[in-house]
PAKOLKOL-782107 format. One line per 8 residues: number of its first residue (from 1); for each residue x, y, z of C-alpha. Coordinates in Angstrom, 1 decimal. Example, Ala and Ser with C-alpha at 12.3 -4.5 7.8 and 13.67 -1.06 7.14 Angstrom:
BEGIN
1) 12.3 -4.5 7.8 | 13.7 -1.1 7.1
//
This chain:
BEGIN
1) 32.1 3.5 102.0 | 31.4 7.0 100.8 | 27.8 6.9 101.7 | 25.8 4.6 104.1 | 22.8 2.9 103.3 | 20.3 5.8 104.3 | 21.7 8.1 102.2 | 21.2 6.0 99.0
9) 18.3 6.3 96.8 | 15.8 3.9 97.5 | 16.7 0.7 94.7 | 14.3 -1.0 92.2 | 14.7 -4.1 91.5 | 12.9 -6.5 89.2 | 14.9 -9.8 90.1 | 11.8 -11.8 91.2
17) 9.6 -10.4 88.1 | 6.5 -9.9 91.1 | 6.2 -6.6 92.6 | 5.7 -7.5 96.1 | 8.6 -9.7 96.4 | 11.1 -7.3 94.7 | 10.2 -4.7 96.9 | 10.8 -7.1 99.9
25) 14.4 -7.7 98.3 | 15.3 -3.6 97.6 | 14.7 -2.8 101.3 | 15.5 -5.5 103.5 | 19.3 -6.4 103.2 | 18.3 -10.4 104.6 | 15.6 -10.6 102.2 | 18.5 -10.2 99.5
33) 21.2 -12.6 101.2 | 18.1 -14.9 101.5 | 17.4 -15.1 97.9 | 20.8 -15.1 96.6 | 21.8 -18.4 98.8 | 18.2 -20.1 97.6 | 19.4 -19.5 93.9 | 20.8 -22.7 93.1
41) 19.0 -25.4 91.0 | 16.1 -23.5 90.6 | 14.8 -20.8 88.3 | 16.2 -17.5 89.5 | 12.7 -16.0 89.9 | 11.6 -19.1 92.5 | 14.7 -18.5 94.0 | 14.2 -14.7 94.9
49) 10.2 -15.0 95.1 | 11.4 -17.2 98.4 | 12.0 -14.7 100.9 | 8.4 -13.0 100.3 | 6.9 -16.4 100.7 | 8.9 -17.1 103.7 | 8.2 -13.8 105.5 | 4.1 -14.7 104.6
57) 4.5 -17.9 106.4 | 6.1 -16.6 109.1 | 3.0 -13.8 109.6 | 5.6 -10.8 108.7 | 6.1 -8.1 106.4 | 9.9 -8.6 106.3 | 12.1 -11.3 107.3 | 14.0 -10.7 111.1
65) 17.7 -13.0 111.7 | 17.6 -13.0 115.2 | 13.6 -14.4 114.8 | 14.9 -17.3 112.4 | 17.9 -18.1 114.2 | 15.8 -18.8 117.1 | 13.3 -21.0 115.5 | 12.2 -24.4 116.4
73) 14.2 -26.2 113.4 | 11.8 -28.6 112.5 | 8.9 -26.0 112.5 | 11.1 -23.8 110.4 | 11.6 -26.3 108.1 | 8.0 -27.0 107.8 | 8.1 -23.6 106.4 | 10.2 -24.1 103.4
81) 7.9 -27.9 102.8 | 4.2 -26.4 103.3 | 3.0 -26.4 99.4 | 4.0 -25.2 97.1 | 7.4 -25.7 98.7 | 9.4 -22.9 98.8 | 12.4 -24.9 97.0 | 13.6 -27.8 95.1
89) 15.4 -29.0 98.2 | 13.4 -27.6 101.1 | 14.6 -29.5 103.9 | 17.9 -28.5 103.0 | 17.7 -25.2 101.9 | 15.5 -24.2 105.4 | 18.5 -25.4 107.4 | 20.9 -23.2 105.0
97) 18.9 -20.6 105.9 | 18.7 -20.8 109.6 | 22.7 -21.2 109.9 | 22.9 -18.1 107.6 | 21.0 -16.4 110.0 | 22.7 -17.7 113.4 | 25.8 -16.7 111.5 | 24.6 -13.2 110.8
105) 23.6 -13.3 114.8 | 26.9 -13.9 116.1 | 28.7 -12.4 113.8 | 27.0 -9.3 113.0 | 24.5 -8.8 115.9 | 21.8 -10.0 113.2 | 22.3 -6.9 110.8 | 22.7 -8.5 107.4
113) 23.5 -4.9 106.0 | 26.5 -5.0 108.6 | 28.1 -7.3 106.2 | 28.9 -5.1 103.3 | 28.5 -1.2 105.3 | 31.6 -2.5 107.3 | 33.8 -4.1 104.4 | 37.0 -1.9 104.0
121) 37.4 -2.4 100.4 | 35.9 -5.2 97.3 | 38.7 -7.8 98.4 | 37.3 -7.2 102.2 | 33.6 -7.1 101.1 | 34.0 -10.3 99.1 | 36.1 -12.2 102.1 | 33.0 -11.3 104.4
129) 30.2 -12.7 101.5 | 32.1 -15.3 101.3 | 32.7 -16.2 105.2 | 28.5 -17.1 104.8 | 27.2 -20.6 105.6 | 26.0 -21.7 102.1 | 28.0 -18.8 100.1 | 30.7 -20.4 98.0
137) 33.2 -18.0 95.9 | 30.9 -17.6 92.7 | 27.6 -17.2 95.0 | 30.1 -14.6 97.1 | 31.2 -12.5 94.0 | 27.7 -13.0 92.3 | 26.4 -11.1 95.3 | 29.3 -8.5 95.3
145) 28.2 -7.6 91.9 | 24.3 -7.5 93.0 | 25.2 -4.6 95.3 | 27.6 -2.5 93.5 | 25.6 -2.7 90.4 | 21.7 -2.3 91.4 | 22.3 -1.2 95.3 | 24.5 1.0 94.8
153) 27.4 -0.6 97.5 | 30.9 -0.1 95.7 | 33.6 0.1 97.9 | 37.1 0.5 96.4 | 38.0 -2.3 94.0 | 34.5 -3.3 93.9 | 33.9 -4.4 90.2 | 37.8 -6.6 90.9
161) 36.7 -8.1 93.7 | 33.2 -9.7 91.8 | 35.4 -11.1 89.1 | 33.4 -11.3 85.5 | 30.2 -11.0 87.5 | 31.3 -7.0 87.6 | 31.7 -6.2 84.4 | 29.9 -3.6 83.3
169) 27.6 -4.5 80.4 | 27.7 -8.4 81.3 | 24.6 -10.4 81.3 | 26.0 -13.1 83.2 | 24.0 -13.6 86.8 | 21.2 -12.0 88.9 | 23.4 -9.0 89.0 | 22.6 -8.0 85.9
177) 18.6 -8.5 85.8 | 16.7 -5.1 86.0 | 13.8 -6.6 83.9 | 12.0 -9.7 81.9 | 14.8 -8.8 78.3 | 18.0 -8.9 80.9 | 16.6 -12.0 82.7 | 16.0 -14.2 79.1
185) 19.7 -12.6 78.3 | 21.3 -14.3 81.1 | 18.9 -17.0 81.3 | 20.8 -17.5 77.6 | 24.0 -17.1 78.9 | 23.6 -19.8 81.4 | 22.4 -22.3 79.1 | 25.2 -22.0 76.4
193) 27.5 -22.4 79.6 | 26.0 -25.6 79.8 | 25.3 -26.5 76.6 | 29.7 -25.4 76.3 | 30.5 -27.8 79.6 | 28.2 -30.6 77.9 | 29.8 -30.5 74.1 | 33.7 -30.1 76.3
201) 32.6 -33.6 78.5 | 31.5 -35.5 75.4 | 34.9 -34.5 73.3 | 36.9 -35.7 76.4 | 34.8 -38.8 76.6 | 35.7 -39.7 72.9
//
């Protein structure tokens, strides 16, 4: 890395379209790991609105790994189904994020920044990302792009290492939402993909 995380410029984001959760998700590095493994079948704004609503429940400002490793399971997961739940799939996701978190405490001595201030290089950084309970290869690149294009984390061979998601100009994941025009333009994008995978199932059907 040329420069650590202190020496950045503090990041804006407008992922979660709500103030007080975007903030949460600029300055806390879990907050952001959160969010990305709860987007999945859910809208992307739920997804990353989660870790402000999980830190609330939990009586915190911010969200701590070594805390939610340690938590009773079932009470954490009471978290995630206390109304509105704080997912699709709460029981599920809550356990995601607890072995994400007991993952990050072995691992990386709870320091979720730790995971991309230590990567060598893209290939490294995306090999770590990836290496996360509940972070498959898209979710890993998806996230690799998140930081080199809106926090400013671009080790060497960055924009290779995040695959499409790293192109500069695309509109194709969180990555690329700085506001509510970029979200409807990926929101777009997603839903031709599907609309695409749906027309290619029914022509192989025939």
């Amino acid at each position: 890395m040329t420069e650590s995380d202190k020496d950045r410029p503090p990041v804006t984001l407008r992922i979660a379209q709500n103030p007080e959760a975007d903030a949460l998700l600029a300055r806390s590095p879990l907050a952001a790991l959160v969010g990305m493994l709860l987007d999945q079948q859910v809208p992307m704004e739920w997804a990353f609105t989660g870790p402000r609503s999980l830190a609330r429940r939990m009586g915190r400002d911010d969200l701590d790994a070594q805390e939610i490793a340690a938590y009773d399971p079932e009470a954490f997961a009471g978290l995630f189904l206390t109304k509105p739940a704080l997912h699709r799939y709460p029981g599920s996701m809550a356990k995601r994020v607890q072995q994400l978190c007991q993952y990050l405490v072995t691992e990386y001595d709870g320091d979720a920044s730790a995971v991309w201030t230590g990567a060598s290089d893209g290939a490294d950084l995306r090999k770590r990302l990836n290496a996360l309970p509940g972070f498959g290869t898209q979710k890993a690149q998806i996230f690799l792009a998140l930081l080199g294009k809106q926090f400013g984390v671009r080790p060497k061979g960055w924009r290779e290492a995040a695959g499409p998601y790293g192109e500069a100009g695309s509109h194709r994941s969180v990555a690329d939402i700085t506001g509510p025009e970029s979200l409807a333009e990926v929101r777009a994008y997603k839903q031709h993909l599907k609309q695409a995978a749906r027309t290619a199932e029914r022509s192989a059907d025939q």
